[in-house]
C-alpha positions as CSV (number, residue, x, y, z in Angstrom):
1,X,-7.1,-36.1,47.3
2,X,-9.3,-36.5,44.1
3,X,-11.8,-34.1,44.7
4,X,-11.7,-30.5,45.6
5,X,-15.1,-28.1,46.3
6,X,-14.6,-24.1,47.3
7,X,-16.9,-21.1,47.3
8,X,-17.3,-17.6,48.2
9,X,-18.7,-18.8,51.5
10,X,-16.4,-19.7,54.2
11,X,-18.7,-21.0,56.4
12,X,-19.5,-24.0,53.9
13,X,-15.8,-23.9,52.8
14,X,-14.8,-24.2,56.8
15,X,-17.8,-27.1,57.3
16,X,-16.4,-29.2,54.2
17,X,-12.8,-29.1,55.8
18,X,-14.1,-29.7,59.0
19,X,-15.9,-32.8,57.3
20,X,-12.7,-34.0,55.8
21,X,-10.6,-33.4,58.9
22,X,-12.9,-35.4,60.9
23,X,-13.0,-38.1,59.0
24,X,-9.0,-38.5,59.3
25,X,-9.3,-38.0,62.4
26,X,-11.9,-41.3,63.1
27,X,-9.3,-43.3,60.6
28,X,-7.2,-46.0,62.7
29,X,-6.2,-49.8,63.0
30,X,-8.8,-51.9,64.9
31,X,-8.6,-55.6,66.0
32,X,-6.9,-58.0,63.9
33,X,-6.2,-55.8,60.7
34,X,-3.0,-53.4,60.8
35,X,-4.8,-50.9,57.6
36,X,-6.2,-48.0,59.5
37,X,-10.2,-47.8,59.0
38,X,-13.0,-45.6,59.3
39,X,-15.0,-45.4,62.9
40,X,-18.1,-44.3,63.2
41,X,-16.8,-41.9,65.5
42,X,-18.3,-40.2,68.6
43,X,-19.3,-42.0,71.2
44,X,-18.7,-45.1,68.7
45,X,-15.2,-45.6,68.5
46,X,-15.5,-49.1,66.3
47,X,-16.3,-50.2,62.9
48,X,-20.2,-51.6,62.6
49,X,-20.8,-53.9,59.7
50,X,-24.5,-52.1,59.5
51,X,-22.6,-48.9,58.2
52,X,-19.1,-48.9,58.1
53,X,-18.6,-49.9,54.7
54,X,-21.3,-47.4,53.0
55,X,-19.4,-45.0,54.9
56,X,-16.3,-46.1,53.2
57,X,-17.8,-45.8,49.6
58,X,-18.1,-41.8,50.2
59,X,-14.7,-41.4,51.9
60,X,-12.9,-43.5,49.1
61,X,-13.8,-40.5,47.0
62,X,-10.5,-39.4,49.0
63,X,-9.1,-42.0,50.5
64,X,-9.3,-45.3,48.3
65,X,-7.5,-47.5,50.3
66,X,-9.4,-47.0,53.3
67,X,-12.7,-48.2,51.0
68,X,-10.9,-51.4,50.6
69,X,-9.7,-51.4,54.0
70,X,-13.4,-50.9,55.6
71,X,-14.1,-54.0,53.9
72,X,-11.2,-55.9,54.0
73,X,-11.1,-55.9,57.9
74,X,-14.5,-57.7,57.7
75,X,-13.1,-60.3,55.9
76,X,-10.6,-60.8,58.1
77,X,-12.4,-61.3,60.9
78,X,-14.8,-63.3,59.2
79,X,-15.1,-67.1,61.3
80,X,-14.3,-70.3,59.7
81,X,-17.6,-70.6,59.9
82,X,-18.7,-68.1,58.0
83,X,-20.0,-65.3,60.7
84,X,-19.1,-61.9,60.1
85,X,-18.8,-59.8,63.3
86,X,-21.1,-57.3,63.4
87,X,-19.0,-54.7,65.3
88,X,-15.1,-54.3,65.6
89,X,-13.5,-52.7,68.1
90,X,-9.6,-51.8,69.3
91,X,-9.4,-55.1,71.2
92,X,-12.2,-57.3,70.3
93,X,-15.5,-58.0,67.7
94,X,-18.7,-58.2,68.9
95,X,-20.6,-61.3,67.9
96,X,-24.2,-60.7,69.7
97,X,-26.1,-60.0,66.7
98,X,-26.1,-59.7,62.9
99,X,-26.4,-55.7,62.6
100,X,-26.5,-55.4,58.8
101,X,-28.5,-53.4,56.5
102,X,-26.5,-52.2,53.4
103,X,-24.9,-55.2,52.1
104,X,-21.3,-55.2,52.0
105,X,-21.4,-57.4,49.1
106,X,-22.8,-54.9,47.4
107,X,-20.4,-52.1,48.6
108,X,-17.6,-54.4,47.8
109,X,-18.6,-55.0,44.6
110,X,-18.7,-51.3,44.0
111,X,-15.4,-50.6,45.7
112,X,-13.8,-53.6,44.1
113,X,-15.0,-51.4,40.2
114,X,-14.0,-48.6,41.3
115,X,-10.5,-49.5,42.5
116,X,-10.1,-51.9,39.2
117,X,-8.8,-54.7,41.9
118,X,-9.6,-58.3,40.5
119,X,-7.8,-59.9,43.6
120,X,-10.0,-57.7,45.8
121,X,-13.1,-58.8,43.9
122,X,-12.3,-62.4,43.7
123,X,-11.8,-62.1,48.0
124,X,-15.0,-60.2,49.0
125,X,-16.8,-62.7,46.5
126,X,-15.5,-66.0,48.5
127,X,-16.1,-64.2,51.8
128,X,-19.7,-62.4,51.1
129,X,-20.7,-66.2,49.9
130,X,-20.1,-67.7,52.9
131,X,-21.2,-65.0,55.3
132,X,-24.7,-65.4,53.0
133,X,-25.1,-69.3,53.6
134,X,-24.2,-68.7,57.4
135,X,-27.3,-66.7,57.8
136,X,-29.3,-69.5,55.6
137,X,-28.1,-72.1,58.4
138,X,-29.0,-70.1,61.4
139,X,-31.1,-67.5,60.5
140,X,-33.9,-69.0,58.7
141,X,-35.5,-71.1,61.8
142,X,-39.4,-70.6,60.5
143,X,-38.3,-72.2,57.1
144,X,-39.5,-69.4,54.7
145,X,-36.5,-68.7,53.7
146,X,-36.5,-65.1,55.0
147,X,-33.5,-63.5,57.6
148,X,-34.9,-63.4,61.2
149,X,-34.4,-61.0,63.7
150,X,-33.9,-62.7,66.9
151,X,-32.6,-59.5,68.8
152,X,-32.7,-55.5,68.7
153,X,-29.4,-54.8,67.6
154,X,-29.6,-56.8,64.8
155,X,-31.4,-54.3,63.1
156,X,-29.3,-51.5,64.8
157,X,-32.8,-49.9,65.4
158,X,-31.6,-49.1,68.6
159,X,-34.4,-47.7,71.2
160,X,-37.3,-48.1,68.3
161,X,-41.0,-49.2,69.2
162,X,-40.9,-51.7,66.7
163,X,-38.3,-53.4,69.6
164,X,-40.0,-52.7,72.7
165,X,-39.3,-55.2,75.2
166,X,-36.7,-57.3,72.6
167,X,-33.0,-58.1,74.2
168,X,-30.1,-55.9,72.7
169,X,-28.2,-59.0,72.0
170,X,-28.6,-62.3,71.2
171,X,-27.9,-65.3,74.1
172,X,-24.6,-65.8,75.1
173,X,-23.6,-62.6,72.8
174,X,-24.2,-65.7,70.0
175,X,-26.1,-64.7,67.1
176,X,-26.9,-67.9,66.3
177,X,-29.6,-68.4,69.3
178,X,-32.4,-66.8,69.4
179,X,-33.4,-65.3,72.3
180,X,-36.3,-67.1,74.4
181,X,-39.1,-65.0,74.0
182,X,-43.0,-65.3,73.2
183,X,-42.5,-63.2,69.9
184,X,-39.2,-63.8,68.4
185,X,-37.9,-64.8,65.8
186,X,-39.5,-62.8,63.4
187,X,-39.6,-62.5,59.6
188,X,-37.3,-59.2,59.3
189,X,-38.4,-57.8,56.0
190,X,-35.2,-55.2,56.1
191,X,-33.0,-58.0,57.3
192,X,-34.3,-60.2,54.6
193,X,-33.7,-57.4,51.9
194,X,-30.3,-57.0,53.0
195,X,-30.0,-60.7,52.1
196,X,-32.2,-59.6,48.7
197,X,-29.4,-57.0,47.9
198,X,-25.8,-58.8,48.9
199,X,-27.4,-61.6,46.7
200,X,-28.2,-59.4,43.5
201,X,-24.5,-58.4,44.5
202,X,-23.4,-61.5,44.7
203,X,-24.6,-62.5,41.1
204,X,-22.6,-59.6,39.5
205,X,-19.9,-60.5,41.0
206,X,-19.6,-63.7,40.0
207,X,-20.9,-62.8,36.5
208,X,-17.5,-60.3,36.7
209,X,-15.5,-63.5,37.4
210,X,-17.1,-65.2,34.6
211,X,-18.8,-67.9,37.2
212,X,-21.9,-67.9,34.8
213,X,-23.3,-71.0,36.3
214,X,-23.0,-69.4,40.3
215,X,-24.6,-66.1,39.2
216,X,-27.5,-67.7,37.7
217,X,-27.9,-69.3,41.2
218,X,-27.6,-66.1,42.7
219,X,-30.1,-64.6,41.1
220,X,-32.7,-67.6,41.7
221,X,-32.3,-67.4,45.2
222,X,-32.7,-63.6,45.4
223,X,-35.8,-63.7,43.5
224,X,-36.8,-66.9,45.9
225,X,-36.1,-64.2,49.3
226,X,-37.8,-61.5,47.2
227,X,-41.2,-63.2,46.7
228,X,-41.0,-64.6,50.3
229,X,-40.5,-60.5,51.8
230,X,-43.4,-60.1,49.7
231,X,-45.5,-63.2,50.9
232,X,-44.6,-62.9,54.4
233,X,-44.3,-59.4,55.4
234,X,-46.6,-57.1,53.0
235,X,-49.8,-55.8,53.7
236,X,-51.2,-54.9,50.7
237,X,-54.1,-52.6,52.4
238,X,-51.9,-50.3,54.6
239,X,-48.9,-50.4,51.3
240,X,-46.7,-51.6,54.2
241,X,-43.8,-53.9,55.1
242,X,-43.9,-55.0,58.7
243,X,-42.2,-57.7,61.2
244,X,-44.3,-61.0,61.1
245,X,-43.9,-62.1,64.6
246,X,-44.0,-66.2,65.4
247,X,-47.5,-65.9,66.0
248,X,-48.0,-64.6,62.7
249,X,-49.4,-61.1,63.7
250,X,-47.5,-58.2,62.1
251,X,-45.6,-55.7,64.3
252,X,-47.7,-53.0,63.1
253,X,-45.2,-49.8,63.7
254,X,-44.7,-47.6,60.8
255,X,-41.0,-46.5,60.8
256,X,-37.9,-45.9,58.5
257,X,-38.0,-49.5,57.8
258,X,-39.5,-49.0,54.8
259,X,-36.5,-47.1,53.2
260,X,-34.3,-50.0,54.1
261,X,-36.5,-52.4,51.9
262,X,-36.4,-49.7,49.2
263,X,-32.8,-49.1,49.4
264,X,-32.2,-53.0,48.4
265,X,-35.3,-52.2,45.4
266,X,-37.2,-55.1,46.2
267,X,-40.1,-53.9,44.8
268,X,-41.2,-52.8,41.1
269,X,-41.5,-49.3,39.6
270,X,-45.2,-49.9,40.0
271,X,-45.4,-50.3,44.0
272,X,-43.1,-48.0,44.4
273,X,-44.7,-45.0,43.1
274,X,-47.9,-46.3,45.6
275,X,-45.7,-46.7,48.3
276,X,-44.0,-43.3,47.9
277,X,-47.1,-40.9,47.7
278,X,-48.9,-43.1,50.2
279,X,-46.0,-42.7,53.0
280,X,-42.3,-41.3,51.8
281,X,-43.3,-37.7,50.1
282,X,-46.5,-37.5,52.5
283,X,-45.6,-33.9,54.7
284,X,-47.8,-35.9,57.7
285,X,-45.8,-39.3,57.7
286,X,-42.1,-39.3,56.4
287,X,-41.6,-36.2,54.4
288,X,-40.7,-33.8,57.4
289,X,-39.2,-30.5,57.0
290,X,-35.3,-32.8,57.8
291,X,-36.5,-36.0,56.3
292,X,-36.7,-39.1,57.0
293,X,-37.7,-39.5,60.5
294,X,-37.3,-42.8,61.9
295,X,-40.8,-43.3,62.5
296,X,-43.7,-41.9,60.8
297,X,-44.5,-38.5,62.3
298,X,-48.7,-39.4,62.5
299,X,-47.5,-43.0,64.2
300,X,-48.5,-43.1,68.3
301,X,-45.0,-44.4,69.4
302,X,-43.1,-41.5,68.0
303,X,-40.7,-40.1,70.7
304,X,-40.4,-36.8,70.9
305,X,-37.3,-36.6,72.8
306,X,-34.3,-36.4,70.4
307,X,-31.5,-35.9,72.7
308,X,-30.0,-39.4,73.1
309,X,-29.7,-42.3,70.3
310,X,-33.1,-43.8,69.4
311,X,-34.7,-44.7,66.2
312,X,-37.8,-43.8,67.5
313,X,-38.3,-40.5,65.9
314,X,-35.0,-38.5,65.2
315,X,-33.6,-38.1,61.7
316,X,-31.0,-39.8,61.4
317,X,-27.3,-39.3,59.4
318,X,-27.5,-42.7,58.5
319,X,-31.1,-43.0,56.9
320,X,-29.8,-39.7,55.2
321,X,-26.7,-41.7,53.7
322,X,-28.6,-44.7,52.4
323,X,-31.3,-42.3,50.5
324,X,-29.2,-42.1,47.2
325,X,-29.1,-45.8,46.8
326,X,-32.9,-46.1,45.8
327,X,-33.9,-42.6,45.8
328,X,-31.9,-42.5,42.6
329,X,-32.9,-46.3,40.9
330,X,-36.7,-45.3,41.4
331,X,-35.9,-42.0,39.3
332,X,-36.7,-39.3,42.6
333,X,-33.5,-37.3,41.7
334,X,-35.3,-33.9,42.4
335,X,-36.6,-35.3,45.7
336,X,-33.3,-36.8,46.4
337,X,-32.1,-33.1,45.8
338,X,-34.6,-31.4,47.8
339,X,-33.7,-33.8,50.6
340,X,-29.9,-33.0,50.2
341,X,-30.1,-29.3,50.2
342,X,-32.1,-29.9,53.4
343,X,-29.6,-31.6,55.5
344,X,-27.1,-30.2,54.2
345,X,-28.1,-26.6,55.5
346,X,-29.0,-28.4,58.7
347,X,-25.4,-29.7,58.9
348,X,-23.7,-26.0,58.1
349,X,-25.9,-24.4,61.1
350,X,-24.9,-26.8,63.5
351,X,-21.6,-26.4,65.5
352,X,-20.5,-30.2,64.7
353,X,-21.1,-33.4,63.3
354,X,-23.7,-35.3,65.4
355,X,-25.9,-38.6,64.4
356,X,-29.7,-37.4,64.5
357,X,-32.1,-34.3,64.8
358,X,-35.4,-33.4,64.8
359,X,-37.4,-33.9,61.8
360,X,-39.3,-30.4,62.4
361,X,-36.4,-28.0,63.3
362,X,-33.0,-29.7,61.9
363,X,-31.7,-29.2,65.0
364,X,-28.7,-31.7,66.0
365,X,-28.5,-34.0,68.7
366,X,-25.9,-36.3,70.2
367,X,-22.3,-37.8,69.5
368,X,-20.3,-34.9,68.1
369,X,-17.5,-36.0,66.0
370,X,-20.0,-38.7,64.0
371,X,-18.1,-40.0,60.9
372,X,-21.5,-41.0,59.1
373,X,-23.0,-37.3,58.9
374,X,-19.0,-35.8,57.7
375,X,-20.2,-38.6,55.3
376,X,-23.6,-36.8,54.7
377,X,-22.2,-33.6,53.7
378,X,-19.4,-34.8,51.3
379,X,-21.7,-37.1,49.7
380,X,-24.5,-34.6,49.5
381,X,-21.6,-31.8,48.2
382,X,-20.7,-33.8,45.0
383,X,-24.4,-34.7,44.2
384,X,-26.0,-31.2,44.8
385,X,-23.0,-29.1,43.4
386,X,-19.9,-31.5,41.5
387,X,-19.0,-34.1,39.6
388,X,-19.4,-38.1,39.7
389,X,-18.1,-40.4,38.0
390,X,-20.6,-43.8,37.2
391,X,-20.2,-46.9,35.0
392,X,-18.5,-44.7,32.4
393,X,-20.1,-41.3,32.6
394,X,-19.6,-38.3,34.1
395,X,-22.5,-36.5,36.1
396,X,-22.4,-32.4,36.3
397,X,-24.5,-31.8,39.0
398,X,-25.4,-27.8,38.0
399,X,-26.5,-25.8,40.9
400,X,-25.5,-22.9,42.9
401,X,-25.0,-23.4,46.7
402,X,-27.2,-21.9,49.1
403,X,-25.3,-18.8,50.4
404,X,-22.9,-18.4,47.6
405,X,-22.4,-16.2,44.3
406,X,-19.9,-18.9,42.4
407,X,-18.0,-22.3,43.3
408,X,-15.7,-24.7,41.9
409,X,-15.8,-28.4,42.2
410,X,-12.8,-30.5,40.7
411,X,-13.0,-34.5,40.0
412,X,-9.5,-36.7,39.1
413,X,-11.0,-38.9,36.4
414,X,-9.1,-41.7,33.8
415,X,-9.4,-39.1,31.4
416,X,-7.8,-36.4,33.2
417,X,-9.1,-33.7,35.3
418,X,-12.9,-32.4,35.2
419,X,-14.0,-29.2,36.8
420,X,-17.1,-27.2,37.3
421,X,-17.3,-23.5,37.7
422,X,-20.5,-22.4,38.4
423,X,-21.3,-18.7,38.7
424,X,-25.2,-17.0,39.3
425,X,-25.5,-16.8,35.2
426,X,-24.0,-19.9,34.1
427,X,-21.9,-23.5,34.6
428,X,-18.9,-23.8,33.2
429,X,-18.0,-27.2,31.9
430,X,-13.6,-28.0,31.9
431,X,-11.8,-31.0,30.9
432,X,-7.8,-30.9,31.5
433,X,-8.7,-26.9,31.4
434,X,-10.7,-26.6,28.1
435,X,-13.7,-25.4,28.2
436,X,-16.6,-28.1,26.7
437,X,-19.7,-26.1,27.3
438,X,-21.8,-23.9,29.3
439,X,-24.7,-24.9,31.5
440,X,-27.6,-22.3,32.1
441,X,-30.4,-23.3,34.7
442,X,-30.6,-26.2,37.7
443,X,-30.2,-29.8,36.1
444,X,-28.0,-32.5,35.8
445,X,-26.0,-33.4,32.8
446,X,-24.5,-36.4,32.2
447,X,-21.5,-36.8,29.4
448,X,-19.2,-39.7,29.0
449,X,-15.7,-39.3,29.9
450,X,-14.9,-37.0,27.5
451,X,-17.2,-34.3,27.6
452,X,-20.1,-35.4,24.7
453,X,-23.6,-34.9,26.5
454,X,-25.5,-37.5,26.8
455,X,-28.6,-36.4,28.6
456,X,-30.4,-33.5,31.0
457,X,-32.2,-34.6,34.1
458,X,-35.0,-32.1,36.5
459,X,-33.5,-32.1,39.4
460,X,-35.7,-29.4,40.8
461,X,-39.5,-29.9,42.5
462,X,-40.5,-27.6,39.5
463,X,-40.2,-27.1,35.8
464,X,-36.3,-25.8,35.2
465,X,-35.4,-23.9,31.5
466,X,-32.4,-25.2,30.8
467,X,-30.1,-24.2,28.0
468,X,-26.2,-25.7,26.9
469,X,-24.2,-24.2,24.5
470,X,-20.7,-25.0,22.8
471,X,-17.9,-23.2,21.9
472,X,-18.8,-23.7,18.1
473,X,-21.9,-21.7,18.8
474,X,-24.3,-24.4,19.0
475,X,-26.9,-24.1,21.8
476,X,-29.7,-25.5,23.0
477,X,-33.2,-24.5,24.9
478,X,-35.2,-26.9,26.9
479,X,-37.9,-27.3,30.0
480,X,-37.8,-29.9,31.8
481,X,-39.7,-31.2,34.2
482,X,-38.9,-32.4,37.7
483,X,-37.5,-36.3,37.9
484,X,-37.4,-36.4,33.8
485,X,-34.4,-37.4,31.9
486,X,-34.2,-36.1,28.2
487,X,-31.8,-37.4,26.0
488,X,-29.7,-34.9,24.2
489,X,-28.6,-35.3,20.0
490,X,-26.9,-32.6,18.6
């Protein structure tokens, strides 16, 4: 294992190993790959290309082969074609639909870094090239250039009223037919900035392979799908992305769409600080007490009924798990954290790991056993109360858990070991067991690999004094305000 969290509280201790647990326990070989992967678990007992991957991100944190492996299967599977399955089971894949909404180019690309594995790199390249010009050829019937939605699990929207009355699958559990209908296809602005995001992917990785000329290409057709998401299926007035139906009328339900078309950034600092005080941080639409609801809490459709799977109101784990990828890139790190500590009390309380809950209460409903909310709280552990390690940094996430009086978080790193010991007065910073300096106040402090800060970020929803001090006696004394980075020279 390469990371370790403990407290003085053995309920969060317990939930955390429970977490872990659970996630070896959903961890087995599924058609046509012998590596054991990661299920979604409960009453899912298969690998969905919608999630599965993300998922694999988080738990490579302890298991790195099974990050590759999530992918790898994938790729394995993939038709001569080009088609990737969207779901794969014990004995079969399911080819009725698309189901994708992170791309796994760009979780492969990520895994691929992280794992240092050229071959790996070089594979999920070839494969997530292909898999993008199969959904050119069939998935762009209108001619816009945008990814159409042609059925309801091709969104994975399961039971959402921006569906009603839209087949599960496609024809002939084909996903390259359309089903016959007087709406359909439409212009997907989610499925469309998946195609955004494994493209931006796409162009890194081939800039990592030193295919100069293909990345440039890349990039020119994912700003090409990027104005097109922004031609097709924006309305300016209402600060809104919608489904453009084939009779050009948007499919006018607000719902956690949005955060999808976020999560890929497709649009500038600018719209995004509209869109978010217009509908993300607004207590009446999407920032419940358990955010984000699937649909907008003031929006007619909303179901009240959270006890079986729907997107038509719940929270859900999986919204939850995606919120870091753009939370972070629009600079919302004190939201992001307020959202964390949020879920992650909800997910201590319960008696399990279930997939969705009510936005108002945090209670939990359905599928115990539900690999992406063990995901949730490990994820959510390490970016409330340890240590990451990005593009060459290390992140010291200083807070105290809710419940606690001191904890201990532990990261393997290139450079050796890094630890956190955080007590009520202070964080102690260790690398390879020497102390490097002490934290005082709620913040984030980034350092590269060996322990020279580099920066404090607000991760709080208020003003935070903040002070760091070496063991040469040098020491520091700051405010800083919520979202704000400030760059640190001694």
């Amino acid at each position: 294992m390469t990371i370790s969290f403990t407290t003085d509280n053995p309920l969060l201790n317990r939930k955390v190993e429970a977490a872990i647990q659970g996630l070896i326990s959903n961890t087995r070989p599924l058609f046509g790959y012998r590596e054991p992967v990661l299920i979604e678990g409960g009453i899912y007992a298969g690998i969905w290309l919608e999630c599965g991957p993300l998922e694999s991100t988080v738990y490579g944190m302890i298991r790195p082969d099974i990050a590759r492996a999530c992918h790898d299967i994938f790729f394995a599977n993939q038709r001569e074609d080009g088609y990737i399955p969207a779901v794969i089971f014990k004995d079969r894949c399911l080819e009725g639909q698309i189901q994708m909404v992170v791309p796994i180019a760009a979780t492969a690309y990520e895994t691929a870094l992280k794992l240092e594995d050229e071959a790996f790199l070089e594979r999920s390249y070839l494969a997530c090239s292909r898999w993008d010009r199969w959904l050119g050829n069939h998935r762009n019937t209108r001619g816009t250039g945008l990814c159409e939605l042609f059925c309801e699990w091709d969104s994975g929207h399961d039971n959402s009223p921006r569906l009603t009355g839209i087949p599960h699958a496609c024809p002939e559990f084909n996903a390259a037919i359309c089903n016959d209908s007087e709406t359909l296809p439409y212009l997907a602005p989610d499925l469309s900035a998946t195609v955004y995001g494994g493209r931006i992917a796409l162009a890194a990785m081939a800039n990592r392979l030193g295919r100069h000329q293909e990345a440039s290409e890349w990039s020119r057709k994912a700003e090409h799908i990027r104005a097109a998401i922004l031609k097709y299926c924006f309305d300016e007035d209402e600060l809104f992305f919608y489904d453009l139906d084939n009779k050009n009328q948007f499919v006018r339900v607000k719902g956690d769409i949005i955060t999808r078309i976020l999560g890929e950034h497709v649009v500038d600092q600018e719209m995004f600080e509209r869109i978010f005080h217009r509908h993300i941080c607004n207590p009446e639409r999407f920032w419940s007490p358990f955010p984000f609801p699937s649909i907008a809490l003031d929006e007619p459709a909303f179901n009240h009924d959270f006890s079986s799977n729907a997107w038509s109101g719940a929270s859900q784990a999986l919204t939850a798990l995606r919120a870091p990828r753009w939370m972070e890139h629009y600079g919302k790190p004190a939201h992001l954290n307020e959202l964390m500590k949020r879920w992650v009390s909800a997910i201590v309380d319960d008696d399990g790991f279930k997939q969705q809950m009510n936005p108002w209460t945090g209670q939990f409903h359905e599928s115990e056993g539900y690999s992406p909310t063990m995901c949730v709280l490990i994820e959510f552990i390490s970016r409330l109360y340890g240590i990451r390690s990005r593009d060459g940094l290390l992140e010291w996430n200083c807070h105290m858990p809710a419940g606690t009086t001191c904890s201990h978080y532990s990261l393997s790193t290139v450079a050796g070991l890094a630890e956190m010991k955080r007590t009520r007065e202070k964080t102690t910073i260790l690398l390879n067991g020497t102390a490097e300096f002490e934290v005082s106040g709620s913040c984030r402090v980034v350092t590269d690999r060996w322990g020279e800060v580099d920066s404090i970020t607000g991760t709080r929803l208020n003003a935070e004094q903040v002070s760091i001090s070496w063991p040469d006696s040098t020491i520091i004394h700051l405010s800083v305000e919520p979202n704000e980075t400030v760059k640190i020279q001694i």
